[in-house]
C-alpha positions as CSV (number, residue, x, y, z in Angstrom):
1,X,-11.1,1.1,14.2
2,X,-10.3,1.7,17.6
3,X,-10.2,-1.2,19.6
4,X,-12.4,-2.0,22.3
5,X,-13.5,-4.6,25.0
6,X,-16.2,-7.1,23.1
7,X,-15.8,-9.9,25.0
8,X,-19.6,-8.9,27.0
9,X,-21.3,-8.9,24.2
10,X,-22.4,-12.1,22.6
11,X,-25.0,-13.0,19.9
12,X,-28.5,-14.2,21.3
13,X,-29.4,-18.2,21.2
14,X,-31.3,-19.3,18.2
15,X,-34.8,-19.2,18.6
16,X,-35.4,-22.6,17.0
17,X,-32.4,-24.2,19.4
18,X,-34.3,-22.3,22.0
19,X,-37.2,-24.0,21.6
20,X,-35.9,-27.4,21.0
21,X,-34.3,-27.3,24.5
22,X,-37.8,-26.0,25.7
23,X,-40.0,-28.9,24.0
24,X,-37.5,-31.0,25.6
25,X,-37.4,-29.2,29.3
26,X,-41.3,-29.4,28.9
27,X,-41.3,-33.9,29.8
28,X,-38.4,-33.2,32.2
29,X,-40.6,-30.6,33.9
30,X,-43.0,-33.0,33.9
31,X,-41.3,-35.7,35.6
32,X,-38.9,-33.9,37.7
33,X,-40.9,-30.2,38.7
34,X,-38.4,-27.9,37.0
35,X,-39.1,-24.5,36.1
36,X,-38.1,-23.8,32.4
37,X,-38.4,-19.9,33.0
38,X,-36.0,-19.9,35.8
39,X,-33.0,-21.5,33.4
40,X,-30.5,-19.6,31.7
41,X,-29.6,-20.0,28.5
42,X,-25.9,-20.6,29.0
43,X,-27.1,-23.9,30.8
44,X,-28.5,-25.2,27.2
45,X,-25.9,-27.2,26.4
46,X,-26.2,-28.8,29.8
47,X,-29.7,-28.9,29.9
48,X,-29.7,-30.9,26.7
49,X,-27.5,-33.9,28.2
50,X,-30.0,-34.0,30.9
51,X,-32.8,-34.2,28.9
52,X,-31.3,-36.7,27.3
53,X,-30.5,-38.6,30.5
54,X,-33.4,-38.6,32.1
55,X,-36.0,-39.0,29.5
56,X,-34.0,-41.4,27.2
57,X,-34.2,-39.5,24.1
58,X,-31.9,-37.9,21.9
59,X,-31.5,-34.2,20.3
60,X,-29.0,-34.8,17.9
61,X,-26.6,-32.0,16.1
62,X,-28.8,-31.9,13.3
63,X,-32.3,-31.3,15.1
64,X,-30.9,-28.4,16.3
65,X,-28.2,-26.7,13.6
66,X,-29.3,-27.4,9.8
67,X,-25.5,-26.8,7.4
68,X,-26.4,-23.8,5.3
69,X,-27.1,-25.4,1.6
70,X,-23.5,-23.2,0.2
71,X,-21.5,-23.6,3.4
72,X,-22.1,-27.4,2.6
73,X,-21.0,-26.9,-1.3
74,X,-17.7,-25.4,0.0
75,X,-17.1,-27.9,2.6
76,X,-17.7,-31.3,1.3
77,X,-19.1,-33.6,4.0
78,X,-22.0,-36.5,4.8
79,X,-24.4,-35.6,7.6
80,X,-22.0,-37.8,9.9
81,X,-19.5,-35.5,9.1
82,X,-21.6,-32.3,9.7
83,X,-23.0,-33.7,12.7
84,X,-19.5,-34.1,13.8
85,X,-18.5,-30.6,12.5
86,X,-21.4,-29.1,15.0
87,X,-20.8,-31.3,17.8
88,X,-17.1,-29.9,18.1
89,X,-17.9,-26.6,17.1
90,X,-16.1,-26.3,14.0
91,X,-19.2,-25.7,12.4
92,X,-21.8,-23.0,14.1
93,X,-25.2,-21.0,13.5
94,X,-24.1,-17.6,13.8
95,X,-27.8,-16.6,13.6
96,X,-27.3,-12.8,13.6
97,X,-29.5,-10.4,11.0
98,X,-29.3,-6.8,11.3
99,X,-31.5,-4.8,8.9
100,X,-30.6,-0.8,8.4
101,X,-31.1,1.8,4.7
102,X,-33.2,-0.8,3.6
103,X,-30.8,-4.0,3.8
104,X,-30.8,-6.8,5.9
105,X,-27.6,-8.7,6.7
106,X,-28.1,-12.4,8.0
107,X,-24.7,-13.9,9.6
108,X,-25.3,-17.4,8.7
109,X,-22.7,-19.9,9.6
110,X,-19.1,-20.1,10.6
111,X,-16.9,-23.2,10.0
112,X,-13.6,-22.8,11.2
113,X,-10.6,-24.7,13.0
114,X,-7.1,-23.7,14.5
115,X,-5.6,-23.0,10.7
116,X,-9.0,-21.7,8.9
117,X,-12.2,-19.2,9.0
118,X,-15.2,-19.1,7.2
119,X,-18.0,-17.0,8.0
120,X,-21.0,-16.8,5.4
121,X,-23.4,-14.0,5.3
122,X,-26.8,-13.5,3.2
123,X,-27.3,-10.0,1.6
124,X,-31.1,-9.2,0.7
125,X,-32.1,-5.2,-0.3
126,X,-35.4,-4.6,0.5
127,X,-36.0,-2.6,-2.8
128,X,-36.5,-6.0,-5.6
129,X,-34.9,-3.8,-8.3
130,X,-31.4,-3.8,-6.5
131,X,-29.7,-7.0,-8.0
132,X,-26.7,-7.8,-6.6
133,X,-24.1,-9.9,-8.9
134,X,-20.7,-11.2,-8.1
135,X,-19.2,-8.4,-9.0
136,X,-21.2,-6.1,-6.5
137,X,-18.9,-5.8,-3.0
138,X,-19.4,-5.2,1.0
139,X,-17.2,-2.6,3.0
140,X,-16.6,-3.3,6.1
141,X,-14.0,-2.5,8.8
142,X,-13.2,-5.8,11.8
143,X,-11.7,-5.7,14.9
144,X,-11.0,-7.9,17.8
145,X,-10.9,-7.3,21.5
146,X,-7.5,-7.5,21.7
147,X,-6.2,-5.3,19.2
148,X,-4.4,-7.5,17.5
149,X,-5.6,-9.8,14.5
150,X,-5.2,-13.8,14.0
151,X,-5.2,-13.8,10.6
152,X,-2.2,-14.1,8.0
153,X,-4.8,-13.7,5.1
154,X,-8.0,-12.7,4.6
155,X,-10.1,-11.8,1.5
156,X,-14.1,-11.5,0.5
157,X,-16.3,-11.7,-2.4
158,X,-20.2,-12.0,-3.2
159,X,-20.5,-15.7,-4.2
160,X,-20.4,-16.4,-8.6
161,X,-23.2,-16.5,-10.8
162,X,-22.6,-20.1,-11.0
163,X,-23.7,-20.6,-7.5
164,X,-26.2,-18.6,-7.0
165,X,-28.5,-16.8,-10.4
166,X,-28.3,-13.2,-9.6
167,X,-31.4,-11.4,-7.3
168,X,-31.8,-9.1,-4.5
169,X,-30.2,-11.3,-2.1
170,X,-26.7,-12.8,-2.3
171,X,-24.2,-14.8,-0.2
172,X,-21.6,-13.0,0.8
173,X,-17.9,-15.0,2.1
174,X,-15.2,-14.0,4.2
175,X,-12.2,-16.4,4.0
176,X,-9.1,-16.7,6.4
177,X,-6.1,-18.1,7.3
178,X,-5.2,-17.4,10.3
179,X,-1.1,-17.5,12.1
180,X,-1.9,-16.6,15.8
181,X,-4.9,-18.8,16.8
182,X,-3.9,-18.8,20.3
183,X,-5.5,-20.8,23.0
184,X,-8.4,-18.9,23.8
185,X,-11.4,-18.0,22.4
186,X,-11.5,-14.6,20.1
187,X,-14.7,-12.2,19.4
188,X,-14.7,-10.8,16.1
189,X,-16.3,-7.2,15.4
190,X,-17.3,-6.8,12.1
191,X,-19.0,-3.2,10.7
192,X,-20.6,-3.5,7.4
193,X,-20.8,0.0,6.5
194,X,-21.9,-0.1,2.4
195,X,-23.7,-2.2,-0.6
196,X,-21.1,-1.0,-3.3
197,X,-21.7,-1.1,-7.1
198,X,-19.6,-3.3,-9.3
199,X,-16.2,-0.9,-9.9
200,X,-12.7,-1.2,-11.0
201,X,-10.4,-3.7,-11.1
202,X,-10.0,-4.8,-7.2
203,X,-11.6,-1.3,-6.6
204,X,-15.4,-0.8,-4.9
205,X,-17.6,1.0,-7.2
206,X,-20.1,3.8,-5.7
207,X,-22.5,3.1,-2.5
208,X,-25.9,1.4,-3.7
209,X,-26.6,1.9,0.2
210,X,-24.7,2.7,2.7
211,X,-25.5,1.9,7.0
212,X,-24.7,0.2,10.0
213,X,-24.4,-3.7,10.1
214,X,-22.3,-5.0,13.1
215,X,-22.2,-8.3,13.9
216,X,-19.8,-10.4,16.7
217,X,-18.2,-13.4,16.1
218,X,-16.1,-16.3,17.8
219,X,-12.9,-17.2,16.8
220,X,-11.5,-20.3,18.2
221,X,-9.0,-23.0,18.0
222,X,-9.5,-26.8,17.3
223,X,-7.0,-29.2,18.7
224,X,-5.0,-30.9,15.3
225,X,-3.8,-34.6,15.3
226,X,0.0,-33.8,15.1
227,X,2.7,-35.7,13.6
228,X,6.4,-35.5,14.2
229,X,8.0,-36.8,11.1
230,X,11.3,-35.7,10.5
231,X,12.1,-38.2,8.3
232,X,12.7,-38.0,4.5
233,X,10.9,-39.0,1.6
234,X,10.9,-39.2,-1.8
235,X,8.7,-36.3,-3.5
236,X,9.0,-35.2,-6.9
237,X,12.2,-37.0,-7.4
238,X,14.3,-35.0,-4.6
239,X,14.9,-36.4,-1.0
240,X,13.1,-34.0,1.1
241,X,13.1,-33.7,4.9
242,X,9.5,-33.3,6.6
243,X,8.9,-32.1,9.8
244,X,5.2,-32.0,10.8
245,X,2.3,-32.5,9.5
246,X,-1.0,-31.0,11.5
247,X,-4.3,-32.4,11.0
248,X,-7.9,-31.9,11.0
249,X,-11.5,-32.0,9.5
250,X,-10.7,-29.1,7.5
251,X,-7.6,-28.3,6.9
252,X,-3.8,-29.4,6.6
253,X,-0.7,-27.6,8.0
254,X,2.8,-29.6,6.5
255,X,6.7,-28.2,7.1
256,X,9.4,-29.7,5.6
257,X,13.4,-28.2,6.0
258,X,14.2,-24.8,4.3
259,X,16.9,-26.1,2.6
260,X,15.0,-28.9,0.6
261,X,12.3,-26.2,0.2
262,X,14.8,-24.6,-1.8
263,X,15.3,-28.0,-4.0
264,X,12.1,-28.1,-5.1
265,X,12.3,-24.7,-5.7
266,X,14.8,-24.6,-8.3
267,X,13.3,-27.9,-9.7
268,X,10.0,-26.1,-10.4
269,X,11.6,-23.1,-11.5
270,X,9.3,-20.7,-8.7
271,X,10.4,-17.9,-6.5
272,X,9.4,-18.6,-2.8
273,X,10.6,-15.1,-1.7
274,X,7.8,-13.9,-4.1
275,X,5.2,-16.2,-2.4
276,X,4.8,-18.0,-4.8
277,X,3.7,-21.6,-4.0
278,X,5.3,-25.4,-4.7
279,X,2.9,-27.4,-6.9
280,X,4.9,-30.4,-5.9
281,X,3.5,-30.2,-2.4
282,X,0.1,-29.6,-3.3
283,X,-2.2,-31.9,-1.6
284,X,-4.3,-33.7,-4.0
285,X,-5.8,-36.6,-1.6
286,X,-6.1,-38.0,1.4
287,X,-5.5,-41.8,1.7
288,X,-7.4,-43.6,4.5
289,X,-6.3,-46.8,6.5
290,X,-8.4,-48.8,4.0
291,X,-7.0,-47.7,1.5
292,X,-9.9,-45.0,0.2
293,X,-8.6,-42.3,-1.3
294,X,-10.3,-38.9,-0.6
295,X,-9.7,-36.3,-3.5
296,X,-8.6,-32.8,-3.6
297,X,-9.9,-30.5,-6.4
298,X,-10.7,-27.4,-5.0
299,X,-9.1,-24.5,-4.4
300,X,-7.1,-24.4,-0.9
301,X,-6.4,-20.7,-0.6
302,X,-2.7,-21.7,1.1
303,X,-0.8,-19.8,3.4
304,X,2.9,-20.1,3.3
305,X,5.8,-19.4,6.0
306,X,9.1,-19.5,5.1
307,X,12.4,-18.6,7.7
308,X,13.9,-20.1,11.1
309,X,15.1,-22.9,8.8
310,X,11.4,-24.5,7.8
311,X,9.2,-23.9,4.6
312,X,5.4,-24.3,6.0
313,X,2.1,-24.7,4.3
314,X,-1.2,-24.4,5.8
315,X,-3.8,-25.2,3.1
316,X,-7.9,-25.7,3.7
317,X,-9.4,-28.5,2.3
318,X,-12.5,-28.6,0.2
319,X,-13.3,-32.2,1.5
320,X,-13.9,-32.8,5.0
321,X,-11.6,-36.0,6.1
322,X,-11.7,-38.3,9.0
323,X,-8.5,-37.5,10.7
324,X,-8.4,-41.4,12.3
325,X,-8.7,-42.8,9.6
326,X,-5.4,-41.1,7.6
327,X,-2.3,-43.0,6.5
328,X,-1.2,-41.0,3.9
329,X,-1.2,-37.8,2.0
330,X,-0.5,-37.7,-1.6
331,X,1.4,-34.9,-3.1
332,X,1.7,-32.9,-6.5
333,X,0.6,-34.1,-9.9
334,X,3.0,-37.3,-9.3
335,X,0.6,-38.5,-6.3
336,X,4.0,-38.6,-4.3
337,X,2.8,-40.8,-1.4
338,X,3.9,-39.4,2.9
339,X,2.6,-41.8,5.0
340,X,1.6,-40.9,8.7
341,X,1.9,-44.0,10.6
């Protein structure tokens, strides 16, 4: 697509945030003669805390964003923990829908950190006899307003019949990993421009129906709880340098040395040239402080750098974690202990 400037365009507040803010402007006006209709809505957030200030009360996370009932099967947390999510904007209400040809796109919810993207989307044809299985797939075309894209990886799929029984309507995932967050905020173009039948191995079938979806979303960063190691330890049986280990809610970013990348390597018998990945440094829990030990057994869709002398990983996790409260991770089927601290 050609690229162009999106950063003016931006998707419109959430009616039901909107009117939380109002049923809360409507005591302040009260007590303090504001006028509600002459606020803009990028003062929300800061309208909020005065509300809050002034009248004592409070409008927590979850009053005003609800987790998505699938975004919260793929990312395992409490309410703290989504509350949390919200609050620091790795989780967010996209609340976009675009309807055109007789289908209606809803943009959902994003959850996403420095490392990782997630952005779920609900697909509903208006005609009932359209069913849309797993096997049914979205073109689209994305572009950001710099040209250039973050992502090292990205894929898509129409969630399995597992998850959801198969209807009209369908959730619909786009999954990333991303290798140049930057610093700053990124808008995200996305065109959908067909419905396709089930085709092919890795191929689209034929257009059910075919249109114009756009939607805009952020990308941004979250600041990880970093950890210069470069110390070695003991994982499956070799002595291996690590580096760094990055942190946070959702994901895990660990480099050890090149060379003892290579160790494991040969011990595993694997090709890293060929991407393929080290089972021995599979994370497969987080241990807390207290000794609780947070399990991995999901799928973490790594991302793997290799060159300048350091093997990296960047893996999402399918359990949200405390990132103060982490001592350890625990690696490969051996449960090779790294402690942080």
């Amino acid at each position: 697509m050609k690229n162009k400037k999106w950063n003016r365009e931006f998707p419109e507040v959430p009616e039901h945030v909107h009117q939380t803010v109002l049923r809360t402007l409507a005591g302040l006006d009260e007590r303090k003669g504001k006028q509600v209709n002459r606020m803009k809505k990028g003062k929300i957030v800061i309208l909020i805390a005065a509300a809050v200030a002034v009248l004592g009360t409070t409008v927590s996370a979850a009053e005003i964003f609800k987790w998505n009932r699938r975004a919260a099967e793929v990312f395992v947390a409490d309410e703290i923990q989504q509350n949390k999510l919200v609050t620091e904007q790795i989780a967010q209400d996209a609340s976009q829908t675009v309807t055109d040809a007789g289908l209606t796109i809803e943009a959902v919810q994003t959850i996403q950190d420095n490392n990782c993207f997630y952005a779920l989307f609900n697909i509903t044809a208006e005609d009932e006899s359209i069913q849309i299985t797993q096997d049914h797939s979205m073109s689209f075309l994305y572009d950001f307003q710099d040209g250039e894209s973050p992502f090292g990886a990205l894929g898509w799929h129409f969630v399995d019949e597992e998850s959801q029984t198969v209807s009209n309507s369908r959730y619909f995932e786009i999954i990333g990993t991303k290798t140049r967050p930057g610093s700053e905020d990124l808008h995200m173009k996305i065109q959908f421009t067909s419905l396709n039948a089930p085709g092919a191995k890795a191929m689209d079938g034929e257009p059910v129906l075919a249109g114009n979806w756009e939607f805009v979303l952020d990308l941004h960063t979250t600041e990880p709880v970093r950890y210069d190691l470069n110390r070695e330890y003991q994982i499956a049986g070799c002595s291996v340098t690590v580096k760094t280990v990055e942190l946070t809610p959702i994901s895990v970013k660990l480099a050890i040395s090149e060379e003892d990348a290579r160790q494991l390597e040969k011990l595993e018998g694997v090709n890293l040239d060929q991407t393929d990945s080290l089972s021995s440094l599979w994370i497969n829990a987080v241990k807390y402080q207290d000794g609780t030990i947070v399990e991995e057994d999901g799928f973490q869709e790594p991302l793997i750098r290799l060159g300048d002398g350091v093997y990296e990983k960047t893996a999402r996790l399918t359990n949200v974690i405390d990132t103060n409260k982490v001592s350890a991770l625990l690696l490969g089927e051996n449960m090779d202990e790294l402690p942080l601290q």
